[in-house]
C-alpha positions as CSV (number, residue, x, y, z in Angstrom):
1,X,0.0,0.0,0.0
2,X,1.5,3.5,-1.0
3,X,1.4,6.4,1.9
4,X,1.9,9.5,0.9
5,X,3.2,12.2,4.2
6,X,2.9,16.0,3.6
7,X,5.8,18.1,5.0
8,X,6.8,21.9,5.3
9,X,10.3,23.0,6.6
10,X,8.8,26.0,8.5
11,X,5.8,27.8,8.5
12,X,7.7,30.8,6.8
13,X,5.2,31.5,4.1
14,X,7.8,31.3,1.2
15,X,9.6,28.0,3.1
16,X,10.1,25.1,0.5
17,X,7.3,23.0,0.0
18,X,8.2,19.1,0.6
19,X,6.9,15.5,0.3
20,X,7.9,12.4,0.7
21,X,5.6,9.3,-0.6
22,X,6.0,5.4,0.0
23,X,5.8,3.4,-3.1
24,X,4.8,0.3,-3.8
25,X,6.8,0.3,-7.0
26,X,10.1,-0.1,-8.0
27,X,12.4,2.7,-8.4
28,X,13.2,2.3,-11.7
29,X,9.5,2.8,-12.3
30,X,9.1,5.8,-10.3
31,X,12.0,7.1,-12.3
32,X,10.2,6.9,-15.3
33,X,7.2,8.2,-13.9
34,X,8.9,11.4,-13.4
35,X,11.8,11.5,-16.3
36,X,9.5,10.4,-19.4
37,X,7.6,12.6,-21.1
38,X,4.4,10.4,-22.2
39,X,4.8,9.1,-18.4
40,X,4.5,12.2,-16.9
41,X,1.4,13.7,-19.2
42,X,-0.3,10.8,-17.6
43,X,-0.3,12.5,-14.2
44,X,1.5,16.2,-14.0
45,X,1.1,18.2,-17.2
46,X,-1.2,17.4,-20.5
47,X,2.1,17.4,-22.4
48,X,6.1,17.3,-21.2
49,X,8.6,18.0,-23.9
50,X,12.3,18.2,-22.3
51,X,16.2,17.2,-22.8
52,X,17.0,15.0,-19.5
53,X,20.3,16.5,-19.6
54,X,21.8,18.8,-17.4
55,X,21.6,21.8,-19.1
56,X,18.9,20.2,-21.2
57,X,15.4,22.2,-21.4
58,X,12.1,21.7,-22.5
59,X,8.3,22.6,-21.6
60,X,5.4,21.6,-19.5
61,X,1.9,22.6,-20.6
62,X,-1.5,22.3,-18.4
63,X,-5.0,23.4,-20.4
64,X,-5.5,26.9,-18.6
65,X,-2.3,27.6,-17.3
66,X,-0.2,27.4,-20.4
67,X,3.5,26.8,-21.0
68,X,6.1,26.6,-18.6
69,X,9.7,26.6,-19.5
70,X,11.4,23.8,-17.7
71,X,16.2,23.7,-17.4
72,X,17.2,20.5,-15.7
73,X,20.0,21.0,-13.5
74,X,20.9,17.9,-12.4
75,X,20.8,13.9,-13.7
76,X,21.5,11.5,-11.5
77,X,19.6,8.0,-12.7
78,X,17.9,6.4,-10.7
79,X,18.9,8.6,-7.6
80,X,18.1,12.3,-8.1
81,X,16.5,14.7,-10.5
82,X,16.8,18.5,-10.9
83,X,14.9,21.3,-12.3
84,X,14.3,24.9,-12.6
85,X,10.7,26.2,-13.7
86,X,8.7,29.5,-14.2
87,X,7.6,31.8,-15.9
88,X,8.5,34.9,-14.9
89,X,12.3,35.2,-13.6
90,X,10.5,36.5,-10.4
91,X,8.6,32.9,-10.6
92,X,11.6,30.4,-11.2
93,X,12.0,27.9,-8.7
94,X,14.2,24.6,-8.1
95,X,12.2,21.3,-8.2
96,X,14.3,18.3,-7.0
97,X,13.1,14.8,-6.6
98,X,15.1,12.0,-4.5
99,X,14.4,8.4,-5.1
100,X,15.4,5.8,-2.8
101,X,14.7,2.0,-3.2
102,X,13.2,0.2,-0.1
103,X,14.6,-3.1,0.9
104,X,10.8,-4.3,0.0
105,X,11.2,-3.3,-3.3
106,X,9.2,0.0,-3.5
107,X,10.6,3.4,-3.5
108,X,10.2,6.2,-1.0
109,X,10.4,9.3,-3.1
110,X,11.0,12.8,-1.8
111,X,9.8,16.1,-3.6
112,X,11.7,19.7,-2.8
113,X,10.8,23.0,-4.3
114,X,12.5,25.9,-3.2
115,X,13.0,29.0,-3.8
116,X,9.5,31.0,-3.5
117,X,9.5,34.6,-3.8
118,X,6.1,35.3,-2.8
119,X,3.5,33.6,-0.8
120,X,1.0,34.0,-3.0
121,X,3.2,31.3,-5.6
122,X,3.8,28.8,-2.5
123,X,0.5,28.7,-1.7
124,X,-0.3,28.0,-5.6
125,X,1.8,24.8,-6.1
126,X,1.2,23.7,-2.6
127,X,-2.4,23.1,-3.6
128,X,-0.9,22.0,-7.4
129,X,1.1,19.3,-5.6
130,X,-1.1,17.5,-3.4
131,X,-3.2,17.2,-6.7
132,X,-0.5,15.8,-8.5
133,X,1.1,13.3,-6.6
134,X,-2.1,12.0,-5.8
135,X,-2.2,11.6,-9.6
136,X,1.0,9.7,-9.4
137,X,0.2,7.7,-6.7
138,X,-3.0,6.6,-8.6
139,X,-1.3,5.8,-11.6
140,X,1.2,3.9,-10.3
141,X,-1.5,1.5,-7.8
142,X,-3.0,0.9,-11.0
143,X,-0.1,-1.0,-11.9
144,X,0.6,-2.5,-8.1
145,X,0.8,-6.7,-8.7
């Protein structure tokens, strides 16, 4: 069974937003669950067009909220995963993912973004996601043995 735990790292209204879910499934599907394109339009944006490089860029697009450009920073496979995203350079934040496999053979992954400059931005993809990793999460328990 997957449980999914919410956590802030202070109530400062521009602190990172975090979460950390246990999966059922292996890392290596988790992995590309968040790397893959087609994978992640099933459960984070309608459509995901990116270079998994460092350096490499791309888009995200969600009907009625448009395009956002997307850098990846960092590449580590199956381990860690990097990005930057916004729209406005006042709106850019760092997105980074952690995926560590269980002894069980699920994965426990961890979600950071950082670097808020207002509240009112927090407060957005706070809401945005606790949608989507519930998306994930359902996804993926559709393919639990």
């Amino acid at each position: 069974m997957t449980d999914a735990t919410t956590t802030t790292t202070t109530t400062d209204s521009l602190a990172a937003i975090e979460r950390a879910l246990e999966l059922d499934s292996s890392r290596s599907r988790v992995w590309r669950a968040i790397t893959d394109g087609a994978e992640l339009a099933r459960w984070f944006p309608q459509r995901a067009e990116w270079d998994l490089r460092p350096g490499g860029t791309g888009t995200f697009f969600w009907d009625g909220y448009g395009e956002f450009p997307i850098e990846v920073v960092s590449v580590d496979e199956p381990r860690y995963l990097a990005w930057r995203w916004g729209m406005e350079s006042d709106e850019v934040t760092l997105v980074e993912w952690w995926l560590d496999e269980r002894a069980d053979g699920g994965t426990t992954l961890r979600m950071r973004e950082s670097g808020f400059a207002t509240a009112r931005h927090r407060a957005g993809n706070d809401e945005g996601w606790t949608e989507e990793l519930a998306e994930l999460v359902a996804l993926l328990e559709l393919e639990a043995p």
